[in-house]
C-alpha positions in Angstrom: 33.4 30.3 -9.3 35.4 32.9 -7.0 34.2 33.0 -3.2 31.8 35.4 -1.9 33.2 38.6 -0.2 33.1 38.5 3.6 31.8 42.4 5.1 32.1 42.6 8.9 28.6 44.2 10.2 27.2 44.7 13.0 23.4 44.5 11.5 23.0 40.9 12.2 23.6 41.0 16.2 21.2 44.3 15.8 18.7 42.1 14.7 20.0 39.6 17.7 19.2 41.4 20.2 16.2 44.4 19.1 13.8 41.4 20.5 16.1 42.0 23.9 15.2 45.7 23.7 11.8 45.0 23.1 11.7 42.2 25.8 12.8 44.9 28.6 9.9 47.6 27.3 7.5 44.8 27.3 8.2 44.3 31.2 8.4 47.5 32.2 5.1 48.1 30.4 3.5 45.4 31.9 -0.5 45.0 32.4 -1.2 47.8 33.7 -0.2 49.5 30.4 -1.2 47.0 27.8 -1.5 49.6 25.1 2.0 50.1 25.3 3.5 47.2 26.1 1.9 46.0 22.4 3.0 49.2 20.7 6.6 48.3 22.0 5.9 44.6 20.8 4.8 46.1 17.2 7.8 48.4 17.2 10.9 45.9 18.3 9.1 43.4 15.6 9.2 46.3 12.6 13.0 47.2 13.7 13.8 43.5 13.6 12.5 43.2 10.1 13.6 46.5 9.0 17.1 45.6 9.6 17.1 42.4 7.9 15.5 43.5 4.7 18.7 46.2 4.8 20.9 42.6 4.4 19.0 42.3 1.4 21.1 44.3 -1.5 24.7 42.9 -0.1 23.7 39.3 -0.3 21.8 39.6 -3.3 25.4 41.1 -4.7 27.1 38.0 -3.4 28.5 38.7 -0.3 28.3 37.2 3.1 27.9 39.7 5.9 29.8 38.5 9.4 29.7 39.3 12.8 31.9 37.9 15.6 30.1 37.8 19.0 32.4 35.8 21.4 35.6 33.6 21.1 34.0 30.4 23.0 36.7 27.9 22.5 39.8 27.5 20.5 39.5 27.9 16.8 35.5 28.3 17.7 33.5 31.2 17.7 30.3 32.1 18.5 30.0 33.8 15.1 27.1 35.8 13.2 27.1 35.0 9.3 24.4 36.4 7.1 24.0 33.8 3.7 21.3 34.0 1.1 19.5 30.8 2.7 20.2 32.3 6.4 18.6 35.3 5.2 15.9 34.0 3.4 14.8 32.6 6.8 15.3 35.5 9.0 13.4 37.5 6.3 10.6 35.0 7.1 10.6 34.7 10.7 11.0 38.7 11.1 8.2 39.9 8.5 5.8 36.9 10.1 6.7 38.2 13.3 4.7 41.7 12.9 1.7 40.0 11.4 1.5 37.5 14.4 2.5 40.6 16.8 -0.9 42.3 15.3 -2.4 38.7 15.6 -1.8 38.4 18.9 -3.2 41.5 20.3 -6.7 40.4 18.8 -6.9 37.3 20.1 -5.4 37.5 23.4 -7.8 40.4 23.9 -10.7 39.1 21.8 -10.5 35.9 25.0 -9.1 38.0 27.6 -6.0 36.1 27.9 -4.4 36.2 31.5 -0.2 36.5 32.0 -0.4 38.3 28.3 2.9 40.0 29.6 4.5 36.9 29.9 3.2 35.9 26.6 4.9 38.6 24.7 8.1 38.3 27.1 8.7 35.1 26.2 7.7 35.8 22.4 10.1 38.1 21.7 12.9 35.5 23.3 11.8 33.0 21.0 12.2 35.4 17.8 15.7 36.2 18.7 16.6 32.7 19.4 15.5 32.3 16.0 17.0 34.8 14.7 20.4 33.4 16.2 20.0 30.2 14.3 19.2 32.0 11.1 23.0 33.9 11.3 24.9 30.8 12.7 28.2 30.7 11.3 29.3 26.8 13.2 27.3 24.5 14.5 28.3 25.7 18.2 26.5 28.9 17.6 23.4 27.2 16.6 23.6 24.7 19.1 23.5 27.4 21.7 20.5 29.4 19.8 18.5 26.2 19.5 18.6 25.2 23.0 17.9 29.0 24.0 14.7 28.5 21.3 14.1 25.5 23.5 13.6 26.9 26.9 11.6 30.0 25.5 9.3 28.5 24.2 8.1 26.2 26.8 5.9 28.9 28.6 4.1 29.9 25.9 3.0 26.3 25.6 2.1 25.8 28.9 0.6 29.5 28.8 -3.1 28.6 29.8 -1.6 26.2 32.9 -3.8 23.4 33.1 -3.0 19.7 33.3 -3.3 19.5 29.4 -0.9 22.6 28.9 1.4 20.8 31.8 1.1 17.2 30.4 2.1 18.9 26.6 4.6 21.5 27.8 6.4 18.2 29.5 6.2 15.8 26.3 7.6 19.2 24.5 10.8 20.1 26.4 11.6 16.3 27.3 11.6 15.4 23.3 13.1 18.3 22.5 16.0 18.1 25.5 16.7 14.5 25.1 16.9 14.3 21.8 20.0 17.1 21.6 21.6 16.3 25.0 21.8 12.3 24.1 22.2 12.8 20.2 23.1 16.3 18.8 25.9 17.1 21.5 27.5 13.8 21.1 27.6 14.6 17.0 29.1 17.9 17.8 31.4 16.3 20.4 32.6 13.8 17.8 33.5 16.3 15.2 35.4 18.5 17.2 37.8 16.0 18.8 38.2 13.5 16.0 38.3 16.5 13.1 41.9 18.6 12.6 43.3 17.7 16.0 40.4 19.0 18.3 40.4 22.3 16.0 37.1 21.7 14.4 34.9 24.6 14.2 31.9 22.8 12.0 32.5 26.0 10.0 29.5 26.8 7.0 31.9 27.7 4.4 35.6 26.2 5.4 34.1 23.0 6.2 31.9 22.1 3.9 32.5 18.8 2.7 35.4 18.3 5.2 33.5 15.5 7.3 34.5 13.3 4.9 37.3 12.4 6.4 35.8 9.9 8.5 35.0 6.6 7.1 31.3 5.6 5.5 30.2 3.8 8.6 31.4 7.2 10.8 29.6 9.2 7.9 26.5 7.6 8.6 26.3 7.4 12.4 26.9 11.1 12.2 24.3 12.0 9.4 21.3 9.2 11.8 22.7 12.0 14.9 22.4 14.8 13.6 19.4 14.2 11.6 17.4 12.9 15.0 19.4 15.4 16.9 17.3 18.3 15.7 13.9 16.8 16.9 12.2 20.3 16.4 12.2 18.8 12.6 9.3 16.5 13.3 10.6 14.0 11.9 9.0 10.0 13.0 9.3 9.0 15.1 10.8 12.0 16.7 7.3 13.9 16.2 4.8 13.5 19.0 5.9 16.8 21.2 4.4 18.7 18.1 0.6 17.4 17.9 0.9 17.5 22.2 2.1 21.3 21.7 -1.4 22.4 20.5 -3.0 23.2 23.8 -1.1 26.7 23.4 -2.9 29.6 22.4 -3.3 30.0 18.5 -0.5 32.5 17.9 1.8 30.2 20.0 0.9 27.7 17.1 1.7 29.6 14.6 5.1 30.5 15.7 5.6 27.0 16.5 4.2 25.6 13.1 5.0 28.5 10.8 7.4 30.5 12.0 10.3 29.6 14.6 10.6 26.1 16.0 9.6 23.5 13.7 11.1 26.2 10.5 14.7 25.9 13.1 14.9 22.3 12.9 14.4 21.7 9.1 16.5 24.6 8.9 19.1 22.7 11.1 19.1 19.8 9.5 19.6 21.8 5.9 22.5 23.0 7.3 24.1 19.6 8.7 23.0 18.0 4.6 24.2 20.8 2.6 26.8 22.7 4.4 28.4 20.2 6.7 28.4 17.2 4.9 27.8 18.4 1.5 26.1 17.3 -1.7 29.6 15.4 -2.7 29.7 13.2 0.3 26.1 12.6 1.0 26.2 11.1 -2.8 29.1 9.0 -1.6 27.6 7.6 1.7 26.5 4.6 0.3 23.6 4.0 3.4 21.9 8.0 2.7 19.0 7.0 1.1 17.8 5.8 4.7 16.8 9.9 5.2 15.4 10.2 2.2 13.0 6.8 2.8 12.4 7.9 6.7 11.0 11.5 5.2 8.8 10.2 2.7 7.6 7.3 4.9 7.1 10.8 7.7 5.5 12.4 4.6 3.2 9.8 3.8 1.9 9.0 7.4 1.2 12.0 9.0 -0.8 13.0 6.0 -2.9 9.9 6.4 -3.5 10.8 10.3 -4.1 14.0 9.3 -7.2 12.6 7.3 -9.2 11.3 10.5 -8.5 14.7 12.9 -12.2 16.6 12.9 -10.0 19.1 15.7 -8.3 21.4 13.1 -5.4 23.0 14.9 -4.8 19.1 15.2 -4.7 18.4 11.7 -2.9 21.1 10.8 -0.3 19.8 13.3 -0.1 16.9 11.2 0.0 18.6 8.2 3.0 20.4 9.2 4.6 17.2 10.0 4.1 15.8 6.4 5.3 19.8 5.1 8.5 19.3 7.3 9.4 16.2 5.6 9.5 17.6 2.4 12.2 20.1 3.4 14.1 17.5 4.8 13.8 14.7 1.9 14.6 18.3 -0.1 17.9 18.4 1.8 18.8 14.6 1.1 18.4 14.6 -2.2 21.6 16.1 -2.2 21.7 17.8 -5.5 21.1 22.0 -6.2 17.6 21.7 -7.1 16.6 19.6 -4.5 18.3 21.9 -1.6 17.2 24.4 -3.1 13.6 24.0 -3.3 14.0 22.7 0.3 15.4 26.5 1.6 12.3 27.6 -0.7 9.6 25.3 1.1 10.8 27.2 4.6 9.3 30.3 3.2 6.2 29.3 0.9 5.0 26.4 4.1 5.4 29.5 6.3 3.5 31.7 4.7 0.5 29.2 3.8 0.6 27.6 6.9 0.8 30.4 9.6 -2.3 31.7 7.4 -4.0 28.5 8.2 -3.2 28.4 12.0 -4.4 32.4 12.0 -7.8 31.4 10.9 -8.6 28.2 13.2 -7.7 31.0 15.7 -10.0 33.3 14.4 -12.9 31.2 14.0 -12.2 30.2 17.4 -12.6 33.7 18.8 -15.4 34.5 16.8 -17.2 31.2 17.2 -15.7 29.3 20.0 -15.6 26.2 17.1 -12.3 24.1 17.0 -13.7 21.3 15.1 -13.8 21.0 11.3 -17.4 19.4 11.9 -18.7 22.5 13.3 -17.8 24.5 10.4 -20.8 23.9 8.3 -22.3 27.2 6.5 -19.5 29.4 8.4 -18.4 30.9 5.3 -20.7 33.2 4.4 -20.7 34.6 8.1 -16.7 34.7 8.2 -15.8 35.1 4.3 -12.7 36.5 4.9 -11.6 34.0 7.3 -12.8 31.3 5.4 -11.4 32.8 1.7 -8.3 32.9 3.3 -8.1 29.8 4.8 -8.5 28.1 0.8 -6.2 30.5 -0.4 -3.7 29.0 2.0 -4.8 25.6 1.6 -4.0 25.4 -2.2 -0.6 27.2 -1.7 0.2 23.9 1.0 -1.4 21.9 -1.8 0.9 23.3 -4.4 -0.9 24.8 -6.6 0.0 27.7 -9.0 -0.4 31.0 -8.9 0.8 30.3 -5.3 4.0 29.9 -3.6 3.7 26.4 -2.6 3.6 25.3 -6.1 7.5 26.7 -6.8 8.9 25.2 -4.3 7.5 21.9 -4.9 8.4 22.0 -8.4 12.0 22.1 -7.7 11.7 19.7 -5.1 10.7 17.5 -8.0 13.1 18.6 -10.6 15.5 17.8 -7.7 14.5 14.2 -7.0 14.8 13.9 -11.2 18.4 15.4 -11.1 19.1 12.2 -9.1 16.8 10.2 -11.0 14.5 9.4 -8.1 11.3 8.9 -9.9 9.8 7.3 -6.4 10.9 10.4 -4.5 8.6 12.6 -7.7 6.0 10.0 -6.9 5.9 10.6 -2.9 5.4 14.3 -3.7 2.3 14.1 -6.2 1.1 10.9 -3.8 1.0 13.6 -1.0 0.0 16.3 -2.4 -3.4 14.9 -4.0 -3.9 13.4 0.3 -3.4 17.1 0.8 -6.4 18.0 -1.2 -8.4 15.2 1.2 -7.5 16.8 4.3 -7.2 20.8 3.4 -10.3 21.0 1.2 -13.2 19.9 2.8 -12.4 22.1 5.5 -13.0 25.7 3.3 -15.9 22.8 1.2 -17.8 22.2 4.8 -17.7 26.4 5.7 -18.9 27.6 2.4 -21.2 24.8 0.6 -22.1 22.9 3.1 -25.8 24.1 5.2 -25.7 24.9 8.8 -26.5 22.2 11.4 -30.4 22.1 12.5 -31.1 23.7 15.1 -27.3 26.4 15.6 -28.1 29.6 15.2 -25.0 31.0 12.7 -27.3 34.7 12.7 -25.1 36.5 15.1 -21.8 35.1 14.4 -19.5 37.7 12.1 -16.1 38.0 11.6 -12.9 37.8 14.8 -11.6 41.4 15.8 -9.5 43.4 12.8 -6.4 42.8 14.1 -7.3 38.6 14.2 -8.8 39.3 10.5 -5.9 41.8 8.6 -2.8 39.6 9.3 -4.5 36.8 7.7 -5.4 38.4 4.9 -2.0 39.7 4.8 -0.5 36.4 5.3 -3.2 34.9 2.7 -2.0 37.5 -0.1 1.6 36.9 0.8 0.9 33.1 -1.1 0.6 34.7 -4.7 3.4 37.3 -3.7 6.1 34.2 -3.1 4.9 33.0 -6.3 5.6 36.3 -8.6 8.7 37.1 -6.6 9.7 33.6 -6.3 13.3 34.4 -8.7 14.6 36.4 -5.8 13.9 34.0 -3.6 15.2 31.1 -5.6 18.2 33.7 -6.0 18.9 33.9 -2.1 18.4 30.0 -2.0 21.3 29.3 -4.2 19.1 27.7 -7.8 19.4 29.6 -10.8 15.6 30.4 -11.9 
């Protein structure tokens, strides 16, 4: 198979640093011109996406776009490289980021939001940190991107700065600080002293596969770091920043849950299975399997707590736990398939979930309602809302005609490529508690009657721009599904 073309471009620090641009509008705006500090959020958000989708063609030919930013260190630099799964996840984070942008304006509005400046300040940090991460070429350059994602992030979820939002935003940098100051930096450390003389540069493409120079027991210390390194995976018991992270506003949650953080680490940790270590030596390590139990066993729990939450931006929180772990067992399984339908869970548990999140947020700014209990006969007041909120449901579910169901099918086929019938088993074992916790939320709004004595007359649906990007998002589950061989194409499986 001959190697990929490498075309020097400057498109991928464009879509870098447009968030930058938009940042600097944003504060000059500020709220005395709200109209226009959104329009410049809209527009840096459309520029972003527009020049990632012009990526497209070149890496759907089969080659790599590259971008050198700055020589950091010997042999390492901080260095832009645009792959089919690199893009696939930009493509997701920048065409999610104009539905949340509209998102945002309605809800912030619709509960007169204070600080919404610094809302959309930080917002736009946090995209191009993500996009940073997305185009890593070494693990330096996303070590640098996920730490920036780190510290953006943390006002938006202490926005509403109370002692819950200061208790969560506390649990939320401390997991996510410790756990890649006292783990992920040592791993890196390790790698570039002991690997080619101190000239490792934990290279994508020339380094694939190379860790295997160390021994097995080196091998595995390194996969336990880096896998617990990247805590923004949510992966047990590395997890409880996430649930704790809730007390943000809605379209903070969605970003965290759909479209940047959590969707960096698992992203992360694909990169560190498949690109660093490599299907051939995670096959070899005789003590791998560990990941593949600790994801299931991730899988498997924080569906069952899911069950018990009657708050639903808390069980959707545990829902994306359990979504996570599928990426990651995706990753080490450690065969095509199964890293491939890993890189193809990123985008379908995007899309299904953010559509989720954007509903509990609307109901919430129509009704005021956060608890699944409270939903009873809400469905034919909110329709949309509510129609939406299935359709997502049976695309996390995995059911066909919706994305979810592709890239849980080669999750499985993966898992049978290495003949782990158990790992098959985990999956239909967790999608069927899926059913138990998703369902009887959209069952409760649209078949069950309204509690005695609530009035449900005057409720109607949240503002349009709450109500179109859910719909978008909502229709954007059956498009993953019929343009699922593009995506597969840009993940690396042959359809």
């Amino acid at each position: 198979m001959s190697s990929p073309m490498i075309v020097e471009d400057v498109r991928p620090l464009i879509a870098l640093i447009t968030p930058w641009f938009g940042l600097l509008g944003i504060i000059l705006a500020g709220e005395k011109r709200a109209n226009l500090r959104e329009i410049i959020t809209f527009v840096a958000a459309s520029i972003q996406a527009a020049v990632v989708l012009s990526m497209l063609p070149l890496v759907l030919g089969g080659n790599i776009i590259e971008f050198q930013i700055w020589q950091i260190f010997t042999h390492v630099p901080m260095l832009l490289r645009v792959d089919g799964p690199g893009l696939l996840f930009a493509l997701v984070a920048s065409i999610l980021w104009i539905a949340t942008t509209l998102y945002s304006i309605g809800y912030m509005r619709g509960l007169h939001e204070h600080a919404q400046t610094r809302f959309y300040s930080f917002f736009a940090l946090s995209l191009s940190a993500t996009m940073g991460v997305a185009f890593s070429a070494n693990m330096l350059t996303i070590y640098f991107f996920y730490e920036m994602l780190s510290l953006s992030t943390f006002p938006l979820v202490t926005h509403m700065q109370d002692k819950e939002a200061r208790t969560g935003g506390r649990t939320y940098l401390g997991y996510l600080l410790f756990t890649s100051l006292c783990l992920l930096l040592p791993a890196l450390s390790w790698c570039y002293i002991w690997l080619d003389g101190g000239q490792m540069a934990m290279d994508f493409l020339a380094d694939t596969g190379k860790i295997g120079e160390f021994n097995q027991t080196t091998q595995i210390v390194l996969l336990f770091l880096f896998t617990c390194g990247f805590a923004k995976a949510g992966l047990m018991p590395f997890h409880s920043w996430l649930p704790g992270a809730m007390v943000a506003p809605t379209p903070v949650s969605a970003l965290l849950h759909a479209v940047a953080v959590v969707k960096v680490g698992v992203f992360c940790v694909y990169r560190v299975y498949a690109d660093i270590f490599g299907t051939d030596v995670l096959t070899e390590i005789s003590g791998e399997e560990w990941a593949m139990i600790l994801a299931s066993a991730t899988i498997l729990i924080s569906s069952l707590i899911a069950l018990s939450q009657d708050n639903l931006k808390r069980r959707l929180a545990f829902s994306t736990i359990g979504q996570l772990g599928y990426i990651i067992l995706g990753a080490a399984i450690a065969t095509d398939r199964g890293q491939g339908g890993a890189v193809l869970h990123i985008a379908m548990h995007a899309c299904g979930k953010i559509t989720l999140f954007f509903c509990a947020g609307a109901i919430f700014v129509a009704t005021g309602k956060k608890y699944v209990s409270q939903l009873r006969g809400l469905g034919r007041q909110m329709p949309v809302t509510m129609g939406a909120f299935m359709i997502g449901s049976l695309s996390v579910i995995g059911l066909p005609p919706l994305g979810g169901f592709v890239s849980k099918w080669y999750l499985a086929l993966g898992a049978l490529d290495r003949d782990a019938i158990w790992v098959v088993a985990v999956l239909l074992v967790s999608s069927l508690l899926n059913v138990f916790y998703l369902l009887p939320v959209a069952v409760t709004a649209f078949f069950r009657s309204e509690n005695s004595g609530e009035d449900h007359e005057e409720i109607k649906e949240a503002p349009w721009p709450c109500v179109v990007p859910l719909a978008f998002t909502a229709l954007g589950c059956f498009a993953l599904f019929f343009w699922s061989d593009a995506l597969l194409n840009l993940s690396g499986v042959t359809p």
